[in-house]
N, C-alpha and C positions, 0 to 999 in steps of 0.2 A: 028611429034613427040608428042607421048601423055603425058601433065605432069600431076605427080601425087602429090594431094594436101596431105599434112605433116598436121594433126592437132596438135598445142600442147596446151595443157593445162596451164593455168597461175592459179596460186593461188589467189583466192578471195581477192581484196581489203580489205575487212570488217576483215576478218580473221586475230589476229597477228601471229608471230613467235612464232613454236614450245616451244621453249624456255623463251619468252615471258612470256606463260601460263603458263608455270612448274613457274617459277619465283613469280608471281599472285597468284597462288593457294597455294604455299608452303608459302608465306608472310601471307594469309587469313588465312591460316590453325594456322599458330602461332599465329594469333592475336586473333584467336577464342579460340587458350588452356590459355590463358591471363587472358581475359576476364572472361571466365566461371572457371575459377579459382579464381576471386574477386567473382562471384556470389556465388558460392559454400557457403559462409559465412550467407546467406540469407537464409541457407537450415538446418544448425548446431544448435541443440537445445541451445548449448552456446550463441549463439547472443541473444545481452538485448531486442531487437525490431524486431524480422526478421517481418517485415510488407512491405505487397507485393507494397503497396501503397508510401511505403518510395520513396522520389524522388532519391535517390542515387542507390537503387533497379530497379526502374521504369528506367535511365539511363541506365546500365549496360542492360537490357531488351532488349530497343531498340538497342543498340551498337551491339547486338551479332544478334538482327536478320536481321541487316542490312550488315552484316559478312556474314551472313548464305545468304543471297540473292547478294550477289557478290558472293560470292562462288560458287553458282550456275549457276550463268551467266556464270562465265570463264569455269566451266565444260563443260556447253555448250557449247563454242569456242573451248572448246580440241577435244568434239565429233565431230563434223564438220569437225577439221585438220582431227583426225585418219580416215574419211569416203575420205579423199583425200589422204591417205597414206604418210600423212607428221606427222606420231607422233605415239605414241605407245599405241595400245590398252590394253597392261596390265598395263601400265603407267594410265591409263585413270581407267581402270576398279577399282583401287587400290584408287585412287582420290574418286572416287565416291562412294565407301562401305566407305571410311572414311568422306564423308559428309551427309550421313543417318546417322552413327553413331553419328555424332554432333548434327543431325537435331533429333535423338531420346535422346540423352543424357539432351539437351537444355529443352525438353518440359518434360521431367522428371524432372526436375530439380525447371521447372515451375511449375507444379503441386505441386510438395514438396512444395515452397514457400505458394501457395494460400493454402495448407492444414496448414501449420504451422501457415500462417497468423489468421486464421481460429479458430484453436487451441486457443492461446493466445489472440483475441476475446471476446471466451467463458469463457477462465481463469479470464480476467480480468474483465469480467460481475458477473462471482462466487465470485472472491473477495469484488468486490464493494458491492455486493450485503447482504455480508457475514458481512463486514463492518458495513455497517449500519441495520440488523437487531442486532449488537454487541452495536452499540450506541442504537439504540431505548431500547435496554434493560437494557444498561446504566441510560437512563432516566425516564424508567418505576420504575428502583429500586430507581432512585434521588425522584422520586413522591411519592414512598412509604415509603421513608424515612421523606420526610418534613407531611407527613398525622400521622407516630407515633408522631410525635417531638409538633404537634399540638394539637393533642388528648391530650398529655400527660401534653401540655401545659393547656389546656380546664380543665384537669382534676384537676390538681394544684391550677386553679384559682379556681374551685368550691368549694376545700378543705378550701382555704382561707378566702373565702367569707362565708363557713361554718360556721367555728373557728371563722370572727369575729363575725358575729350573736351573736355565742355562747358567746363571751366575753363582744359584748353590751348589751347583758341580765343579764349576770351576774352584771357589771356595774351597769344598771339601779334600779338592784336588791339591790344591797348593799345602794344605793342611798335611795330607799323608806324604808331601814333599819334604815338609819341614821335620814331620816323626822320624822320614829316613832317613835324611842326610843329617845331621845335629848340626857341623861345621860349616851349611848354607849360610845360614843367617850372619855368622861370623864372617866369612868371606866377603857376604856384602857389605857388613858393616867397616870392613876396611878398605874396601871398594871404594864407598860413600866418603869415608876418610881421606884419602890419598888423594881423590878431585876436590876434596877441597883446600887440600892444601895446594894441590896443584895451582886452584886458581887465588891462592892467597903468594904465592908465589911469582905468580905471572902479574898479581896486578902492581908489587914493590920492583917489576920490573920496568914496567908502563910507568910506574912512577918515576923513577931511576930516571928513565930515557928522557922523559917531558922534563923535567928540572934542568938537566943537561943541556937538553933544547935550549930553556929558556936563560941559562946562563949565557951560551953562544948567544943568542942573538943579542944579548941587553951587552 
């Protein structure tokens, strides 16, 4: 009696359950829409710093392409079930246009980041720079200002220095007046005498008259 040998196929040790995977893939899948929705803020002109190098950036970075490569791996586990007809290849095919989809969103996303970083780089090199050509003209005008204020001081002093000349000449002058005439000062001094008598005079006159006045009329 001839017997006939039955082969059966055993499923791969390595390989998990159908179900397993969907399980895996559909938990990556949510933690990748998570993730790349904190990144998205790295991307928004609104953010004070989107700088690629920020470590809370750089974080989120690494998190998602460590997402994106388990996610890949367990892909690969589903293509191997469906190539054993334990799983579903539109199941599988559907997984997988939704992980290029992450894998191109993710480095779009990237890029945004390094251009924006990039951006505001440049902006804050313009500003700085904008800055301090504002001060240096600042201090170009402080420079111009203490150079009139000096001038103007130079020129005052010369005025002064002038005028006194002119007043110790005059001085010196009157001086060699008085050496040569000796009887000036005498002259004046009776000069200065006589008007005041004059008006010591004149005013018992004004008085005289007002009395007189004031008798007529009372």
């Amino acid at each position: 009696m001839n017997s006939e040998s039955v082969t059966i196929e055993l499923p791969s040790a390595s390989i998990r359950p159908w179900d397993q995977l969907l399980h895996d893939v559909r938990d990556l899948e949510q933690q990748f829409d998570t993730q790349i929705a904190l990144y998205m803020q790295y991307v928004r002109p609104t953010h004070n710093q989107p700088l690629s190098n920020d470590p809370q950036c750089t974080h989120l970075e690494s998190k998602l392409q460590t997402i994106l490569d388990d996610l890949q791996s367990v892909i690969s586990e589903m293509t191997e079930t469906v190539h054993t007809n334990r799983g579903s290849r539109r199941i599988l095919e559907r997984h997988q246009s939704m992980f290029h989809d992450y894998e191109r969103e993710f480095q779009r996303y990237k890029n945004n980041v390094r251009a924006t970083a990039k951006r505001t780089e440049i902006n804050g090199a313009e500003v700085e720079r904008d800055r301090m050509v504002e001060e240096r003209g600042r201090i170009d005008q402080a420079h111009t200002d203490i150079d009139m204020v000096l001038e103007n001081a130079f020129a005052v002093h010369g005025e002064l220095t002038q005028q006194r000349g002119v007043i110790g000449g005059a001085t010196d002058k009157l001086v060699d007046v008085s050496e040569h005439i000796p009887g000036i000062n005498m002259l004046l001094g009776r000069i200065r005498s006589r008007k005041r008598r004059e008006k010591v005079v004149l005013a018992i006159v004004i008085s005289a008259c007002t009395c007189i006045l004031l008798l007529v009329l009372t």
